[in-house]
C-alpha positions as CSV (number, residue, x, y, z in Angstrom):
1,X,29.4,106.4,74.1
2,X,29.7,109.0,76.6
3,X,29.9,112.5,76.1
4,X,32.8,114.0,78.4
5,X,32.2,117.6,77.6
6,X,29.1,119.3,77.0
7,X,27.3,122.6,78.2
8,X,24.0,123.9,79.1
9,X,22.9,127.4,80.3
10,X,20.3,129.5,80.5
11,X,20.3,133.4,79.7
12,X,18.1,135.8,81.2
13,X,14.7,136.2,79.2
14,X,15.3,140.1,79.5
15,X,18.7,140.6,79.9
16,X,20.4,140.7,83.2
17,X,19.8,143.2,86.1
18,X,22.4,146.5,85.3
19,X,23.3,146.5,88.4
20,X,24.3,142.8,88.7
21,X,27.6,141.6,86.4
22,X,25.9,139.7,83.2
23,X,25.6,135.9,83.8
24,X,27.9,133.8,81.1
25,X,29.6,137.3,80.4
26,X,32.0,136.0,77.9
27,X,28.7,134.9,75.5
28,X,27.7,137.9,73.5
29,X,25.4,138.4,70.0
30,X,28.8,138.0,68.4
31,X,28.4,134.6,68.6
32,X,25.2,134.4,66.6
33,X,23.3,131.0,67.4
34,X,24.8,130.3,70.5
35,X,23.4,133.9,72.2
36,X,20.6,131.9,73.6
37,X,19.6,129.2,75.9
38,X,20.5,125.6,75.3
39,X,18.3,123.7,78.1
40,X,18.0,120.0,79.0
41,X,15.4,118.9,76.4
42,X,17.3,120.2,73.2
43,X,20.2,118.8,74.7
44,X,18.9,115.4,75.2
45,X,17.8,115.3,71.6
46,X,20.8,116.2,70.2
47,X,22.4,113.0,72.1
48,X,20.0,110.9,71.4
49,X,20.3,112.0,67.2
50,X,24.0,110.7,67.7
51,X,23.5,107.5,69.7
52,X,25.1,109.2,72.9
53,X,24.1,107.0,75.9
54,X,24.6,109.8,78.6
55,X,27.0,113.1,79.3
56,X,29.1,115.0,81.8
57,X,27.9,118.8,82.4
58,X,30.9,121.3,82.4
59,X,30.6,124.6,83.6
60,X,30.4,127.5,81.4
61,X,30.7,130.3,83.9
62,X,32.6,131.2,87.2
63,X,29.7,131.1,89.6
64,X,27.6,128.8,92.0
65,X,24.5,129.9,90.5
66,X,25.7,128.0,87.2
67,X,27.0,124.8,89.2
68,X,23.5,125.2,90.8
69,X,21.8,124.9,87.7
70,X,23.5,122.0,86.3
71,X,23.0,119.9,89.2
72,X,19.3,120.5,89.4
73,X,19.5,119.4,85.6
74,X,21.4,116.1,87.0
75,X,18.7,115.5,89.3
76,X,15.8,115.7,86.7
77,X,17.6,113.8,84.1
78,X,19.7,110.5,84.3
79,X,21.4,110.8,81.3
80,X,23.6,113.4,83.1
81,X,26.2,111.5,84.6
82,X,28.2,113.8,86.2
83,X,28.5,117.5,86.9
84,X,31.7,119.7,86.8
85,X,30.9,122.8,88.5
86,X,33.0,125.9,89.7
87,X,34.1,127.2,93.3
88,X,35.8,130.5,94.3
89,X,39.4,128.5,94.4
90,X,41.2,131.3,95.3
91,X,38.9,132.1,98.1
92,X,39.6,128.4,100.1
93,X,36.9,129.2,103.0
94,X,34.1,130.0,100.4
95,X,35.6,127.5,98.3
96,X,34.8,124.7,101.2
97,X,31.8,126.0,102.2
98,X,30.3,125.8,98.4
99,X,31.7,122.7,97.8
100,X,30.3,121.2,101.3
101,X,27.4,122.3,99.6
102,X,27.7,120.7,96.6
103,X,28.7,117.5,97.6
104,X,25.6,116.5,99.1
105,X,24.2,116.0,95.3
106,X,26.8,112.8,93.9
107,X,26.4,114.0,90.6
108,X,29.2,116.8,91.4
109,X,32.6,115.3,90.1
110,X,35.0,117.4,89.0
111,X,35.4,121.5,89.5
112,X,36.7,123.9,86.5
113,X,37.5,127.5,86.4
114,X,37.9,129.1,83.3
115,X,41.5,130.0,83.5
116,X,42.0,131.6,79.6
117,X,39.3,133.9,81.0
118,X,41.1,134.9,83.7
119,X,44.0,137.6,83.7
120,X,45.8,136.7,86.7
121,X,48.8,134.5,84.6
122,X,50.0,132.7,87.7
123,X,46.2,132.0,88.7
124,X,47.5,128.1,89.5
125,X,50.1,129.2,91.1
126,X,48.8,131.3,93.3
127,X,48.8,129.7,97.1
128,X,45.2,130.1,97.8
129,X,44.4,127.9,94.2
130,X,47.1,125.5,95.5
131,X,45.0,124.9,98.9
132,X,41.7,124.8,97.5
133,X,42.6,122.1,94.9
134,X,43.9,119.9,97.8
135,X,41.0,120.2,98.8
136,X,39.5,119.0,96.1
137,X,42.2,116.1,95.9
138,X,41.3,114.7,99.4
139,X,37.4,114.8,98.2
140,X,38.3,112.3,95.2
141,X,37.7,115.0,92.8
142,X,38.9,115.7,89.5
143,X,40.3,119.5,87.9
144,X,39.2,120.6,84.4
145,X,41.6,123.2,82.7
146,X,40.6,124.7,80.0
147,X,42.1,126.5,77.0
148,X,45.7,125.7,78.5
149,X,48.1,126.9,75.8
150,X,49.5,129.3,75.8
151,X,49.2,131.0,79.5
152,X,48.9,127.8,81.4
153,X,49.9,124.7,79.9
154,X,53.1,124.8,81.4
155,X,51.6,125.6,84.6
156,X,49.2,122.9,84.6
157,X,52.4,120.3,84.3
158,X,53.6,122.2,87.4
159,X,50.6,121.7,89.4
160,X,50.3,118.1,88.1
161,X,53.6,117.5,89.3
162,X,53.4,119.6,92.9
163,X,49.7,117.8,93.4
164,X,50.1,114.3,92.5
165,X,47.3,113.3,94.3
166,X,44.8,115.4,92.5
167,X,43.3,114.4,88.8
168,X,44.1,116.8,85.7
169,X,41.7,117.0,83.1
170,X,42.9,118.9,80.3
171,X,39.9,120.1,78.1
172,X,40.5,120.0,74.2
173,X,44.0,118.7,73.9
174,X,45.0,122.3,75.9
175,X,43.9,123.7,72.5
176,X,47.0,123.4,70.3
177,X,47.5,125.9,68.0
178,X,47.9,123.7,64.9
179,X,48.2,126.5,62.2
180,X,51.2,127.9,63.9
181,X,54.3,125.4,63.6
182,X,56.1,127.6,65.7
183,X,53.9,127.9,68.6
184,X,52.8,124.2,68.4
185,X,56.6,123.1,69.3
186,X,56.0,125.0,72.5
187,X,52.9,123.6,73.1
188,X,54.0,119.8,72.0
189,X,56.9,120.4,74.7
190,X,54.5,121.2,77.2
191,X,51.8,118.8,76.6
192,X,53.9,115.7,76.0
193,X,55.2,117.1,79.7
194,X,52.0,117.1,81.1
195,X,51.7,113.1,79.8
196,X,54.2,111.8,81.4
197,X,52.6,112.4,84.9
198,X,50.1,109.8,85.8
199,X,47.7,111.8,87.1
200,X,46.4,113.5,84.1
201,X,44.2,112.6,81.5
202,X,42.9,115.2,78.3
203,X,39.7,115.6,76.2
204,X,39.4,115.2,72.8
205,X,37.8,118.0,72.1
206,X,36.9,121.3,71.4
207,X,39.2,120.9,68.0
208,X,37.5,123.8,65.6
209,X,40.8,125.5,65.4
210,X,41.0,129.0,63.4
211,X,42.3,128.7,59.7
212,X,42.1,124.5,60.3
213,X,39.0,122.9,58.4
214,X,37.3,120.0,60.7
215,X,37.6,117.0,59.3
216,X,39.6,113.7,60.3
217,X,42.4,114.2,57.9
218,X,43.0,118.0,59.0
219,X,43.3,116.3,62.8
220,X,45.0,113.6,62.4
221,X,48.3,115.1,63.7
222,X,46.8,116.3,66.7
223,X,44.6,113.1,67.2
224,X,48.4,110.6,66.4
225,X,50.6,113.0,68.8
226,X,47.4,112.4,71.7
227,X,47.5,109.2,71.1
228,X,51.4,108.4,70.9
229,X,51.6,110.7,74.6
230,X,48.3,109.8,76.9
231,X,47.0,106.5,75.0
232,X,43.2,105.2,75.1
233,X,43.3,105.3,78.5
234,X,44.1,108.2,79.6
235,X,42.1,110.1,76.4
236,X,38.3,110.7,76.5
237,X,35.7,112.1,73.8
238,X,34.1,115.2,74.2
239,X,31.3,116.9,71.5
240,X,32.1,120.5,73.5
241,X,28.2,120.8,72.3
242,X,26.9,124.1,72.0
243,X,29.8,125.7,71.6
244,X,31.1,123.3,68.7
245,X,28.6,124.1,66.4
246,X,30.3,127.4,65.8
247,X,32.1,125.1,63.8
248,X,30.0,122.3,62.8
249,X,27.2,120.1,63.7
250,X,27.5,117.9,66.9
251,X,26.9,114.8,64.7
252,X,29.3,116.2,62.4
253,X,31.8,116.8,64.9
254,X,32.1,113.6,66.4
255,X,32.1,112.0,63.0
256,X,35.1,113.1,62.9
257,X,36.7,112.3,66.1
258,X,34.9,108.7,65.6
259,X,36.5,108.6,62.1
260,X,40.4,108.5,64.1
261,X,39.0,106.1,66.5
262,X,38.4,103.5,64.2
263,X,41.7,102.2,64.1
264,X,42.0,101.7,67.6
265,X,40.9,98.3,68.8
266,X,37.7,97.3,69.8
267,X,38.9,96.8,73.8
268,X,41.0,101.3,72.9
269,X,37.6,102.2,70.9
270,X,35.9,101.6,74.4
271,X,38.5,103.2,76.5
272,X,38.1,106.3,74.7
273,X,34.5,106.5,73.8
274,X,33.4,105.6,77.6
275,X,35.7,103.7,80.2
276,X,38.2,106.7,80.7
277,X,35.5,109.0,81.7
278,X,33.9,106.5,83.9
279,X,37.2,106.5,85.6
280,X,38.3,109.6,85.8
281,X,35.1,110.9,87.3
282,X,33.8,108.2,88.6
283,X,30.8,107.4,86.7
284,X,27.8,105.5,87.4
285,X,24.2,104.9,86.0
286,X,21.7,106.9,87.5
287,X,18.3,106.7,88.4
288,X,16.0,110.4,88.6
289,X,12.5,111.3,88.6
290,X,12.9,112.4,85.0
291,X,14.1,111.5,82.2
């Protein structure tokens, strides 16, 4: 099993120069256990504890110096298999210079920018984004969004639809609001939208909902209306690990998501649990000086 979305990161010791904007600035003590650093060993363990063969890094902050830090991690350890970082996409000269950069280290496979962060609604709209994800397009790269719904789901079918040539992940099912019938018919709408272009593919993942207890029953209508729009092949399992234990245990959260897949077929079990992130970002064994 592969792990399509998990995060590391690494706080400052004693806090962050004042006169320098706070690294990871939407982690606070509000968030209890996860106000700290989650490195590379801890990390490994965890996987290990759940019979996870390897991960994909995913960015947890909108700047090089975190895309920096997970690629030295991919370098030191081969059970990283890929890297999605962040670029300045609506900067496209600094966006091409970092990612020239980048690029030299073949871990880097997809770029994310944490758009429910962002307050700039039309933020994949906006001309500059449009360019700099070309870019990424011609570079065989894929496009994490994050936390679509509400804000950008519908803009993410768009841009799937305007880009064809460019992959569309969708991080934790666009994050359906499943205690609010009303607002999941608006985000069903969109997201069955966003299926029926080939180029996109979603994450299972990320599913501790507010007011929704995690467990496979509780799910299931969320895991049966992925399933009935993208298919094994186009779905991929992700343990959103630190930030999932908010909610529950990383063994206890893909319990859960393992729990649905048991009724796929041997041939879907695999598509999900490994071959669709192979393919989406291009996914190979590696061989580092560490571990």
């Amino acid at each position: 099993m592969i792990d399509s979305h998990l995060h590391l990161w690494e706080l400052p010791a004693d806090g962050p120069d004042d006169n320098a904007p706070r690294p990871y600035a939407w982690l606070g003590p509000q968030h209890g256990g996860l106000f700290r650093s989650y490195g590379e060993a801890e990390a490994r363990e965890t996987l290990d504890a759940a019979g996870v063969s390897g991960a994909v890094l995913v960015q947890a902050d909108d700047t090089v110096a975190d895309t920096d830090f997970m690629l030295g991690l991919a370098d030191r350890n081969s059970w990283v298999l890929g890297v999605v970082g962040w670029i300045p996409l609506d900067k496209p000269a600094e966006a091409e210079q970092e990612l020239d950069r980048f690029l030299r280290n073949p871990a880097l496979r997809g770029i994310r920018h944490l758009v429910h962060d962002d307050p700039r609604d039309d933020f994949l709209d906006l001309p500059a984004v449009r360019d700099s994800l070309r870019m990424l397009a011609g570079h065989g790269l894929a496009f994490d969004v994050p936390d679509a719904f509400p804000r950008h789901l519908a803009r993410t079918v768009q841009l799937a639809r305007e880009v064809p040539d460019l992959t569309i992940v969708l991080d934790h099912l666009g994050k359906p609001p499943l205690a609010d019938a009303a607002a999941m018919d608006l985000w069903r709408q969109d997201f069955r939208a966003l299926a029926e272009l080939p180029n996109t593919v979603a994450k299972v993942s990320g599913l501790h909902l507010p007011g929704i207890p995690y467990t496979a029953e509780a799910l299931r209508p969320l895991w049966d209306e992925a399933m009935e729009a993208f298919g094994p092949k186009r779905l991929m399992i992700g343990g959103d690990w630190p930030v999932s234990t908010l909610g529950a245990s990383y063994g206890r959260t893909l319990e859960a998501l393992l729990e649905l897949a048991d009724e796929l077929t041997s041939a879907e079990r695999q598509e999900f649990l490994e071959a669709t992130a192979v393919r989406t970002y291009g996914l190979h064994k590696r061989s580092v000086g560490g571990s």
